[in-house]
N, C-alpha and C positions, 0 to 999 in steps of 0.2 A: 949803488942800488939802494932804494928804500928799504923803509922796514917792510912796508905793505909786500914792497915787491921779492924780498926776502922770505914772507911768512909765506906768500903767496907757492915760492920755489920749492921753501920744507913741503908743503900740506903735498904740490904733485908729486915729491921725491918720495913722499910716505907711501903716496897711493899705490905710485908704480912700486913701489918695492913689496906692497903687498900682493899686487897683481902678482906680480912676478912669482913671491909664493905659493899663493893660490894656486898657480898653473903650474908647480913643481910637483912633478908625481910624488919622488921622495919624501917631501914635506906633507902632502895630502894622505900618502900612505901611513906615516907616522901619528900624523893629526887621526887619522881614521881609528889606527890598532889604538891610540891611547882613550878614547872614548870608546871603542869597544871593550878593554880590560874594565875599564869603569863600571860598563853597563854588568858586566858579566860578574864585578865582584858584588854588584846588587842583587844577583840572580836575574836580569830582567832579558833572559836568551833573545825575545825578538830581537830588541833593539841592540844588542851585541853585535847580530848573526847582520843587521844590516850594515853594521862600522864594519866589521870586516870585509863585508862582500865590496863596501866604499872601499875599502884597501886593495884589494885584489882586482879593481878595476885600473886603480890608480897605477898600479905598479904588479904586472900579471906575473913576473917573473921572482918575484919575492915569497921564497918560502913559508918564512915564518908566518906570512896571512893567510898564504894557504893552511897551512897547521893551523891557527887560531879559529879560521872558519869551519875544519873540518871537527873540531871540538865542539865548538858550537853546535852545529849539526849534531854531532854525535848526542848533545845534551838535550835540544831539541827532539831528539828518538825518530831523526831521518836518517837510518845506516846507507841509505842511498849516496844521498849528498855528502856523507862525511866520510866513503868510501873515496870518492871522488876526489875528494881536498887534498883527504892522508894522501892518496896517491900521488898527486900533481904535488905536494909538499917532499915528499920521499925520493920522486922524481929530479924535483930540482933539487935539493939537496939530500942524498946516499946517507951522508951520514949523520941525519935523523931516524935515530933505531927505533926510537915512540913512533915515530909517522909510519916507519915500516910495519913493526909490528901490528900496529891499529887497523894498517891495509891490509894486510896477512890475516888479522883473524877478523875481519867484515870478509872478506874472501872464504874464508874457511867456516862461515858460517852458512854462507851462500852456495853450498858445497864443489867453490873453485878450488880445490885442495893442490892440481899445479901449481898455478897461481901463487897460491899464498905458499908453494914450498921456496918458490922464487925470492917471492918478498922478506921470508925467513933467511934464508940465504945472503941476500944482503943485508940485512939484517946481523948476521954474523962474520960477514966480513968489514964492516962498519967498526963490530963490538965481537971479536971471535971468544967472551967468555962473558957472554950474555946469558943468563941463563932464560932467561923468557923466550928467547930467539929460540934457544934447544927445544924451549917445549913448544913454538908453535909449528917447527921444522918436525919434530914427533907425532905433534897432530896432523900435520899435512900430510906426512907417509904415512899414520893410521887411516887415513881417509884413500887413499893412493893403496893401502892393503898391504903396505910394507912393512907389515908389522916387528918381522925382527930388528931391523933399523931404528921404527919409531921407537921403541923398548930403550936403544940404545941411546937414541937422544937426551930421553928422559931421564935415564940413569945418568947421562953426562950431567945434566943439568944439576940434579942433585949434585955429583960430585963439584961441578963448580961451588955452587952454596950449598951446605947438608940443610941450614935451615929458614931455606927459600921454601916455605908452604905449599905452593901452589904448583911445585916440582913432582910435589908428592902427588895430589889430584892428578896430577895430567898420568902422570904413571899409573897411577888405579885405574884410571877410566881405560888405557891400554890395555892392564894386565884385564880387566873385567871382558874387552872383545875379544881378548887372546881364550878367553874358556878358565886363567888362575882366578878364580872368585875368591879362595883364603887371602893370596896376596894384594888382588885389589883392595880387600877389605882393609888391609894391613897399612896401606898405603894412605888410603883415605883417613884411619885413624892420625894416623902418621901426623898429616896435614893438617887436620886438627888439633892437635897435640903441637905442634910447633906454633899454631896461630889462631888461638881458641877464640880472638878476635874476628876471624876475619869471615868476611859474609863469602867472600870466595869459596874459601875452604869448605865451609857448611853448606852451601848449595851443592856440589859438588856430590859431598857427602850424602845430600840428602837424593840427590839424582840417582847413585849407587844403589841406596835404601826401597827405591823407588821401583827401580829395575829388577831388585831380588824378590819385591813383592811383598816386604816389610813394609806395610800402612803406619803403624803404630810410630815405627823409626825416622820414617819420611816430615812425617806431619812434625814430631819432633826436632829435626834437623830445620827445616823451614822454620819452625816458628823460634829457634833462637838466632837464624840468623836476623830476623826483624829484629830480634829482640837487641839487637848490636847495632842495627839500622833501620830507624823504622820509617824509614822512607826509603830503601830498597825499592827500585822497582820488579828488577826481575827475581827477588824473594816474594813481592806483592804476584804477582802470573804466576809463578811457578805453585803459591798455594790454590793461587785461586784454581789452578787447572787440576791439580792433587784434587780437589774438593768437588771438583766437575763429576771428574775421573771415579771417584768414591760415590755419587751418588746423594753429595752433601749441598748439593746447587746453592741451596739457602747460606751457607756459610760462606760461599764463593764472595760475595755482591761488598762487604767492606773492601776487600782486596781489588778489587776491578775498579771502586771508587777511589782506592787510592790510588789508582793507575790514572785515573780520569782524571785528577787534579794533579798529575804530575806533569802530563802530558795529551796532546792533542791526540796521538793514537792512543791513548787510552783511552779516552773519551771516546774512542771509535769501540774499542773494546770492551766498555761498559755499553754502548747503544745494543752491539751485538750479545750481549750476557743477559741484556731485558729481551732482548729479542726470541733468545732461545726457551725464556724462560715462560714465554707467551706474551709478556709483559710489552704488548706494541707501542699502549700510551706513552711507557712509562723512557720507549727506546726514540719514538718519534720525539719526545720532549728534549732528550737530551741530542738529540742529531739536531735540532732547530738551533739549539743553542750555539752552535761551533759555524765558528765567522776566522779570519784572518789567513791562513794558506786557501789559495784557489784550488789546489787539490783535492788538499782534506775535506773543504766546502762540499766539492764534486763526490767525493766518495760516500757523504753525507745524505746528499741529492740522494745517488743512486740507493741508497739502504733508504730511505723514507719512500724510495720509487715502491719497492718490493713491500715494505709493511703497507701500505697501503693496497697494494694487490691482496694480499694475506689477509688483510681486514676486510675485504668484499668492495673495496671500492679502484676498481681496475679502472674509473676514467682518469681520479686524481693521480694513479700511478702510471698512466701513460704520459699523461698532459707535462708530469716534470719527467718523462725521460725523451720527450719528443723537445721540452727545452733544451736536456742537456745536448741531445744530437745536433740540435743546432747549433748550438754556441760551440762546436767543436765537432764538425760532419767525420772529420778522419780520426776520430778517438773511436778503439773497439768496444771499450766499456759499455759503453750505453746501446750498442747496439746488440751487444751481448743481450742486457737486459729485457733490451725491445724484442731482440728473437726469442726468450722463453717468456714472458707473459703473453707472447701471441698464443705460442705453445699451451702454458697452463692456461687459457680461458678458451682452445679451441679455437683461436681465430684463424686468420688467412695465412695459409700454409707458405703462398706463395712471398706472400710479404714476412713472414718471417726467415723463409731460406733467404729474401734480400738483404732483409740483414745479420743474418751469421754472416752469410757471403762477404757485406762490407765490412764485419769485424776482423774476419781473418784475412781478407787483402791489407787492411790497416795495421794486422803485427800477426801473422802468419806464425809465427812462434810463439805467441800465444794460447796457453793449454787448455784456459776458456771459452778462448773463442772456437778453436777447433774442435773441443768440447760441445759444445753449443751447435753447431754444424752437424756435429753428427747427431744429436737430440731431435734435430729439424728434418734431416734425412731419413731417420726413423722411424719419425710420424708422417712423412712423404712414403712413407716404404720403399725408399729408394735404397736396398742393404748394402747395396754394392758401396754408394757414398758413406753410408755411414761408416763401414768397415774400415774403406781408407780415411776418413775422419778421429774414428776412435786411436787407430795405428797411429795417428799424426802426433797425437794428445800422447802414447804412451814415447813417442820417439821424444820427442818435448821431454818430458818427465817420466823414466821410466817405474817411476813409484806410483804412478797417479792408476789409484787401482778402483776406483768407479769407472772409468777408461778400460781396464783391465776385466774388468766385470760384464760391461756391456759387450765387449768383443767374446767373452764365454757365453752369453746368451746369442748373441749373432751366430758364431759357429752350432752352436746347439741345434738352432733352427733351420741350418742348412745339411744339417746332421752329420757332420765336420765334428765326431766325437772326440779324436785326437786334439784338432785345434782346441775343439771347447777344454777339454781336460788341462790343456798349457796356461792360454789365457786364465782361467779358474785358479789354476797353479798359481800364477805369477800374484795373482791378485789378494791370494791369502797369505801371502810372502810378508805383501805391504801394509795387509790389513787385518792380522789373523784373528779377531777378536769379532769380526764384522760377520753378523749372525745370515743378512743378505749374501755375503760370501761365501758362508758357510754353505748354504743352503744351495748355490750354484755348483758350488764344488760338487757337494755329495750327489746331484742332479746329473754332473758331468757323468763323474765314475759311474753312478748307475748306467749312464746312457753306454760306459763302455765293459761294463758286465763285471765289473770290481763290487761287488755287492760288500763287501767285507770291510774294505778299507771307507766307502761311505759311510757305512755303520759306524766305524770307528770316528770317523771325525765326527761326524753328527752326536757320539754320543760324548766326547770329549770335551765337546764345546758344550755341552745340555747339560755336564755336571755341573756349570758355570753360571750357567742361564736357563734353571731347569723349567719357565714357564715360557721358553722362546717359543710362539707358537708355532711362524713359518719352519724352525727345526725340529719341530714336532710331527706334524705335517708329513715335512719330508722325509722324515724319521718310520714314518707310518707309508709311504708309498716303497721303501728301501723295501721292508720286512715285507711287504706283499712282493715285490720281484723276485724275493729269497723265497716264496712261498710261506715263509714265519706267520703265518694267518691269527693265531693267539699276540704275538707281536705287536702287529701293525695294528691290529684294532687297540691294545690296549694305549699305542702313541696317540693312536687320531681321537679317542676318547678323552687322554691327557692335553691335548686343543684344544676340545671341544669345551671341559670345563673353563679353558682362561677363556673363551672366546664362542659362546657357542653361537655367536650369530655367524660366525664369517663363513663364507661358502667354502671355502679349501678345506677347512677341517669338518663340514659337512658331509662335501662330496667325499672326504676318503671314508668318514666312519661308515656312510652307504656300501662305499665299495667293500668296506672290510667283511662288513656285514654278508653282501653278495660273495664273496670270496672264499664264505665259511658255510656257506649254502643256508644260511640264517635268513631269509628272504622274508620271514616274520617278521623279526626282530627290526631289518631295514624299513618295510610298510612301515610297523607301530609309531618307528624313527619319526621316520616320516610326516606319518596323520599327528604326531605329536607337535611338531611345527606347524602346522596347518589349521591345528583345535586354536592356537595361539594367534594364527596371522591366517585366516581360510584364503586371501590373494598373495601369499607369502610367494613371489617369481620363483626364489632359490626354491623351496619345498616344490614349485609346482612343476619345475620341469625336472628333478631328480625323481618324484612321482611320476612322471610322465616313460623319466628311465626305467620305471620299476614296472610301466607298465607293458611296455613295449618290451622288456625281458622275458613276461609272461605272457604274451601274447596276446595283449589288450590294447592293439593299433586305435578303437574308435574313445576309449579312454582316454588315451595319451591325447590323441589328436583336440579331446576336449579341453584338457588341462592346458596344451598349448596355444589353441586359440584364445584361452582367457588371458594368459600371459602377454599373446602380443596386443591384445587389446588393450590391456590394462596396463602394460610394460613396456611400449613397443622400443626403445634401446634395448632388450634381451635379444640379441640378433642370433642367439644361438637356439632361439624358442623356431627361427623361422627357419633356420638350416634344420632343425629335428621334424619339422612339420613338411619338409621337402623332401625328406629322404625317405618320409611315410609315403609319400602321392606317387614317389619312383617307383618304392618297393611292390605298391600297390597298381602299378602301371598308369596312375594316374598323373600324365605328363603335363597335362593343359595347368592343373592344379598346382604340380610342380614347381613349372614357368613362373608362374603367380606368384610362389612362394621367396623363389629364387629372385627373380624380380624386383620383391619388395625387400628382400635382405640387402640386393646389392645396392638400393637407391642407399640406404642408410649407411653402408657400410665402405669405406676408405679400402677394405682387404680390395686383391681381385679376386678373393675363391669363390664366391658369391656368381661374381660378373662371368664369373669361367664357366661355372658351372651351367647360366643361364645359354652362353653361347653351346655348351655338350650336348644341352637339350634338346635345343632350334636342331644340331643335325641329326639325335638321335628320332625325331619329329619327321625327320627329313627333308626340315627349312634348312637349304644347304647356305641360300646366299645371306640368309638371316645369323645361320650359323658364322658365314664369313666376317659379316660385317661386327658381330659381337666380339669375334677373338682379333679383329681389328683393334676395337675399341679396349680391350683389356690391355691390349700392347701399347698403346698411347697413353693409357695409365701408367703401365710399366712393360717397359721396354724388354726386360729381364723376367717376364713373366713365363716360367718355363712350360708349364700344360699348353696353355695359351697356343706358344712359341711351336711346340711340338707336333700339336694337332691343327694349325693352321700350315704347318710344312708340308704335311701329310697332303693337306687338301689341294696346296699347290702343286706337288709334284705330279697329285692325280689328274690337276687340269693341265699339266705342262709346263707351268713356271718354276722351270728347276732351277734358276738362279738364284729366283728370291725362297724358294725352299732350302737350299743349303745356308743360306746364313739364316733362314729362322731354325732350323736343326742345328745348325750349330751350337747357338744361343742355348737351345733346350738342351742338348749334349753338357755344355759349360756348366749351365744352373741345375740340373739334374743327374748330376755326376755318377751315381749311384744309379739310378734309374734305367734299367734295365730297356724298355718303352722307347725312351730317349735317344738309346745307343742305338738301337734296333732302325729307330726311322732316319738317323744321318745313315746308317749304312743302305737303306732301301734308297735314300734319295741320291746317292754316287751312283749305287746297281740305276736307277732311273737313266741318269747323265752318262752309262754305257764309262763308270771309273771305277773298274772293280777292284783297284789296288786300294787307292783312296776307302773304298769300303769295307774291304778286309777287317782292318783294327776295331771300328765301332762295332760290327758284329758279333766279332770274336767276343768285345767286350760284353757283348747283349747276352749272349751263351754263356758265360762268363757267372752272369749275373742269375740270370732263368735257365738254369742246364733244360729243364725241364719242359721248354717251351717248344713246340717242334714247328709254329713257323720260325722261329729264331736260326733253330738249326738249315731250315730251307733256304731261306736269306741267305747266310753263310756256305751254305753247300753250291748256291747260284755263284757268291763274288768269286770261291775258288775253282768254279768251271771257267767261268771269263777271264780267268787270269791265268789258265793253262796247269792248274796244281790240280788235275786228276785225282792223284790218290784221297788229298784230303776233301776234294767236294763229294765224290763218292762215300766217303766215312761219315757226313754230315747229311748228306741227302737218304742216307738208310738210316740214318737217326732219325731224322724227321719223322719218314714214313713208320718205324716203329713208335713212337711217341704219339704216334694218330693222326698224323698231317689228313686234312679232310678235303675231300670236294676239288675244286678248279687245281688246292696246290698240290695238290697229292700228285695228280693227274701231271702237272709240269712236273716235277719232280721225278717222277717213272721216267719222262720225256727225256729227260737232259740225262738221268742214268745209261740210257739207252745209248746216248750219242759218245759218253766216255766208255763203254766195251771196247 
């Protein structure tokens, strides 16, 4: 062989044997981790997290990459992905007790507390005198409510090492759920005192501090654990949020920056800290800024979608969430987004329930998206959806207590006082500090004749928050239900000074005023706002109440006609001005009035009222076609439903009058009216068993009504129970049954002798 032909042989023999490496997973995976330990002892996490993920492609079965990327991750501050790793790292190899443990408390913070008892578990059967293991096993069963057990892990733990620090915190934070605050306290010191070093200990400590409502201690505790690390990041959030918390916002913004330069969600969490702070320039700038994860990019998008809406400019905050929809049609995010700016600017109702709709077919467990559904069903007035919408969101998360809130105003208004009183319940559970809460609550009770215990909480939270106006307010409609007349004016006067423009704390000090027969004092109110603003809506239609209390119909009627002229969104100026034209018999007027409320107005009380008119007019098929058309608005419209049943059983169509009676039966539970016409339309269909229950319940409701009792006296002759149609039918006729029913009623006595 030559030389040529020799060198010729090395140079292919090198090549293939590098191929050959190349294509060796083992060598590739190796080659990967040792450029990622590199990258990572530069600090430089991208390019680490991408040599591992090279390793973990190379060779998927290999622990140790999974562990090195789920660090990564973890340093990165994606607990997601490194949730992930630790697992698949723990998984394939048991007895990595770091990768268990890491899995176990991302689990436990994410509040899978089985879970991570699991991963404790093996965790100590890997290492059965681990003390970390004991205390994440401790936490798992404080989360699980095992409290006697977790206690005990804790104490094991100590007992393995007396002076393991962090032994000690976990057991403080135990004995502090358990109700021992001396021994927590004792504990935390503990932990302190063994590791005066350690930012662990001191966060902990300062959490303790936080919780007892010691400011001075908390603020303390945080700022030496920086001072041990001042690159801490969850020392840097935990002051910033103390600082929120206190009221000291301006102090927050170093700590949120150094979150931002530590990490990519920080800099998400500095965009949101200028955000709240109104600072949109200053939040839009720093969201521009963040490029390299497609996520974080995207979550970016979406918070510059929203300040741009917030800043008045609703095209540029559609045009990018109608990018992000596209470039990702099955992500719920954006379409969340897209369904409440339809919302907030009033747009097409129907294009926004398409997409709630498409966010929660896209992750149905989803608590924003379901959220968001029920915000759209809402403003549809559709209650029925939104109810099981809100239900969806609190089954999702049973803490999510703006979910919890809106389902106590839902129930409210279906006059579901028990519901609302739970729902309300539940919500100052998760939120009790939340002054909106407050104020639904004390609303509930009122609505369920607890006059006492509203007062209490309203004023509990008011030693707190003594200028809350909305708890003022309600503070001041409480003590008028209590009749406390000196009371409630003095609250609705204490709103009035933080706020004296807003109508709620107007319309009560009127009322208070009215209450106390001070009807002077209310006028002067009054003409006082009106010297100020002479077109002032709010002054002119409580004037116009004041006038119509005294019996000044062509006053009020003038004050209201200014208002809708000069106001015409006051839809309540046009309902006052229609109930004038009724009371006055003036029905054409009425019409008119009614009319021009319902064009404007999304309710159907409006649309309803206009169809009452057309029959009390005695436009019957005008009347039809109106409470047609309410029903098509809403299906579930029970006036509607009820008196359109009426009118078909009277023409004969008893089929489609029991399911519109029914309907009204369902949505008007209480509704005395309601029960009464399903049970006329069964007596119609000759089903007096069927009709029995609704009547009964109609008597029930109205003892006092003696066609109710007639009704009921007819189901139980047709059903062959003599004694009690007789006991019902001399009801009636004492109660003053009049004219044609009196008359049957003698009749059908007659035939049970």
């Amino acid at each position: 062989m030559t030389s040529s032909s020799r060198l010729l042989a090395l140079i292919l023999a090198a090549a293939l044997t590098a191929t050959a490496c190349h294509r060796n997973p083992e060598v590739r995976a190796r080659e990967a981790l040792a450029r990622g330990d590199a990258y990572l002892a530069q600090h430089k996490i991208r390019e680490a997290t991408i040599e591992y993920r090279n390793a973990v492609q190379a060779q998927p079965a290999r622990a140790d990459a999974h562990y090195k990327l789920a660090k990564a991750y973890a340093e990165a501050g994606d607990p997601i992905k490194a949730y992930e790793e630790y697992s698949r790292a723990a998984d394939l190899d048991p007895s990595n007790v770091d990768a268990q443990l890491n899995a176990g408390t991302l689990l436990l913070m994410g509040g899978e507390f089985g879970r991570a008892r699991t991963r404790a578990e093996l965790a100590l059967k890997a290492q059965p005198n681990s003390a970390p293991a004991r205390i994440l096993l401790g936490n798992a069963l404080a989360g699980l409510k095992d409290m006697r057990r977790a206690v005990a892990e804790m104490e094991q733990a100590i007992a393995l090492d007396p002076s393991y620090a962090p032994a000690y915190a976990a057991l403080g934070a135990v004995q502090f759920v358990r109700g021992g605050r001396d021994d927590a306290r004792a504990s935390f010191e503990r932990a302190v005192q063994l590791a005066p070093k350690s930012v662990e200990a001191r966060l902990a400590f300062a959490n303790f501090q936080w919780a007892m409502g010691d400011a001075p201690a908390t603020e303390r505790e945080l700022k030496a654990a920086l001072a041990i690390d001042s690159s801490n990041p969850l020392a840097h959030r935990m002051l910033a949020l103390f600082y929120l918390a206190a009221r000291r916002a301006p102090e927050a913004e170093p700590h949120f920056k150094a979150l931002a330069a530590a990490s990519p969600d920080g800099t998400l969490a500095l965009a949101d800290y200028y955000s709240g702070m109104g600072r949109r320039d200053d939040a839009l700038a720093v969201l521009k800024n963040i490029s390299g994860d497609a996520a974080r990019v995207r979550q970016a998008r979406l918070r510059m979608a929203a300040l741009h809406d917030d800043a008045g400019r609703p095209a540029e905050a559609q045009r990018i969430v109608d990018e992000l929809i596209k470039q990702q049609p099955q992500a719920s995010d954006a379409h969340i987004l897209k369904a409440r700016l339809l919302l907030r600017e009033n747009g097409d109702l129907g294009e926004a329930q398409r997409h709630a709709q498409a966010a929660v077919q896209a992750d149905a467990n989803s608590a924003a998206a379901q959220y968001t559904a029920g915000l759209v069903a809402l403003a549809r007035r559709d209650f029925d959806a939104a109810e099981n919408a809100f239900e969806q969101v609190v089954q999702i998360n049973p803490r999510a207590a703006a979910a919890q809130l809106q389902l106590a105003r839902l129930q409210l208004a279906k006059g579901n006082t028990a519901g609302a009183l739970k729902a309300a319940e539940d919500a100052a559970k998760t939120n009790p500090d939340d002054s909106q809460t407050a104020v639904v609550l004390a609303r509930s009770l009122r609505a369920t004749g607890d006059l006492e215990r509203a007062r209490r909480e309203l004023t509990a939270r008011l030693a707190k928050m003594p200028g809350n106006v909305p708890m003022l307010v309600e503070l001041g409609w409480v003590e008028l239900s209590a009749r406390q007349i000196d009371a409630a004016r003095a609250a609705f006067e204490r709103a009035l000074e933080h706020a004296p423009d807003l109508e709620d704390a107007r319309v009560g000090a009127v009322a208070g005023d009215v209450a106390a027969h001070d009807l002077d004092n209310a006028r002067e109110r009054v003409n006082g706002w009106l010297r100020q603003d002479a077109h002032d809506a709010v002054a002119q239609i409580l004037a116009a109440r004041l006038d119509l209390f005294q019996k000044q119909p062509a006053a009020a009627e003038q004050r209201l006609r200014d208002v809708v002229q000069r106001t015409p969104s006051r839809l309540d100026a046009y309902e006052m001005l229609g109930q004038i034209y009724l009371q006055q018999g003036q029905l054409d007027r009425a019409l008119a009035e009614y009319s021009s409320l319902a064009q404007r107005s999304q309710a159907v009380g409006p649309a309803t009222m206009v169809a009452m008119i057309k029959q009390q007019k005695g436009d019957r098929d005008g009347a039809r076609a109106q409470y047609e058309h309410v029903l098509q608005i809403d299906a579930r419209a029970g006036v509607a439903a009820n008196n359109l049943a009426w009118m078909n059983a009277e023409d004969g169509r008893l089929d489609e009058a029991v399911r519109l009676a029914t309907v009204a039966a369902d949505v008007l539970k209480d509704r005395a009216e309601a029960q009464d016409t399903l049970g006329w339309v069964y007596l119609r269909k000759d089903l007096p068993v069927h009709a029995v229950p609704a009547l009964a319940r109609a008597v029930e409701l109205a003892p006092s009504n003696a066609l109710y009792h007639h009704h009921l006296g007819q189901a139980y002759a047709k059903s062959g129970d003599a004694p009690r149609a007789r006991g019902e039918l001399q009801r009636a006729i004492a109660l003053g049954l009049r004219d044609q029913d009196a008359e049957q009623a003698k009749e059908v006595l007659a035939t049970l002798r």
